[in-house]
N, C-alpha and C positions, 0 to 999 in steps of 0.2 A: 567827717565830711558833713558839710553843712547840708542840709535838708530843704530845698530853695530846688526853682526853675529855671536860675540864674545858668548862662552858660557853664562849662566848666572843661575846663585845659587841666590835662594830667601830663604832668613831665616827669621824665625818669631814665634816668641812667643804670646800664647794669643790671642787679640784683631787685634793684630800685623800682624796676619791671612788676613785680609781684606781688606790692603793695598798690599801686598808682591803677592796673588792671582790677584788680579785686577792688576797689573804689571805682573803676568807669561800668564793674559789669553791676553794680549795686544801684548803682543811682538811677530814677529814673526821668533825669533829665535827657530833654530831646535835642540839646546843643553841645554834643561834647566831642571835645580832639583828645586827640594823644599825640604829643610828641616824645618817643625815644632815640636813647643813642649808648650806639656801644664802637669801642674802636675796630673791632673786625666782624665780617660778615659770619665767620665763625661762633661767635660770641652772641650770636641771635637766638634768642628762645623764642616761645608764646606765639609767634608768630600767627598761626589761624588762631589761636584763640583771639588774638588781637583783630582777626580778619571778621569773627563773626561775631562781635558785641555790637547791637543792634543800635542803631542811629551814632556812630565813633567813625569820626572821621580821624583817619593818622597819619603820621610821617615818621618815617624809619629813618633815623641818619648814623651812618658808618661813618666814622672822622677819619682813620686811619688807611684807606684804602678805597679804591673809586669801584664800586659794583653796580653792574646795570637793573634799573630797576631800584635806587634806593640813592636818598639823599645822599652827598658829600660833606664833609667837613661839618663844624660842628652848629647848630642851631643860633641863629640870634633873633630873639624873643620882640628885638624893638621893627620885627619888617612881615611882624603880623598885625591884623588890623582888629584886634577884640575890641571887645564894648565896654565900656567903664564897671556894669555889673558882672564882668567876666569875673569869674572864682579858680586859683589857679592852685595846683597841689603838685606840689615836689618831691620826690624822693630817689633817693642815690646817691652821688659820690658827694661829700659836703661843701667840697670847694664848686661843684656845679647849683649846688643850692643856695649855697651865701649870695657866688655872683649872681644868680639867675632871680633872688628875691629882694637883691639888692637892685637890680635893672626894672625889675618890676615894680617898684614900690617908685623908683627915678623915674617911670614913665607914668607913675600917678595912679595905679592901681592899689586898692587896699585889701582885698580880699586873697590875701597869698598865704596860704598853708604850706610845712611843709612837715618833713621825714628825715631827719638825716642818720646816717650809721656809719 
């Protein structure tokens, strides 16, 4: 993880969770999201821990099933409004990291990290 004041978006699917969390609880930048996403409400971990990492703003998205309290379907990364020095860090399923680094780099972003397994 780059060491900068730079915003910073942590994305992660899955397993993908517990790489992308241990990178937002480290950093001690004051701008950071988290977007994750798992197909069922079941398939939720971290969840307070995700709740109490100080200054993390997040959004839980469930693709597979509509739960009250938690995005729908799956995240699209081009109808957020980050900053050009936004720094974005991936991890989880690889076809969520190719396309999501391939969308990011298409919308002019250079600073994309990622994880894949």
């Amino acid at each position: 993880m780059q060491d900068t004041d730079a915003p910073k978006v942590f994305i992660g699917t899955g397993v993908g969770l517990a790489s992308v969390i241990n990178m937002a609880k480290a950093t001690n930048a004051t701008n950071k999201t988290l977007i994750f996403s798992v197909p069922y409400k079941s398939e939720l971990f971290y969840e307070e821990n995700i709740k109490n990492i100080p200054n993390l703003k997040y959004e839980i998205h469930i693709t597979r099933e509509e739960v009250p309290g938690y995005h729908f379907g799956r995240f699209d990364l081009s109808k957020y409004n980050f900053t050009k020095e936004t720094e974005f860090y991936l991890c989880g399923n690889p076809d969520m990291v190719k396309l999501n680094t391939e969308k990011l780099k298409e919308l002019g972003f250079e600073k994309v990290y990622s994880e894949q397994f």
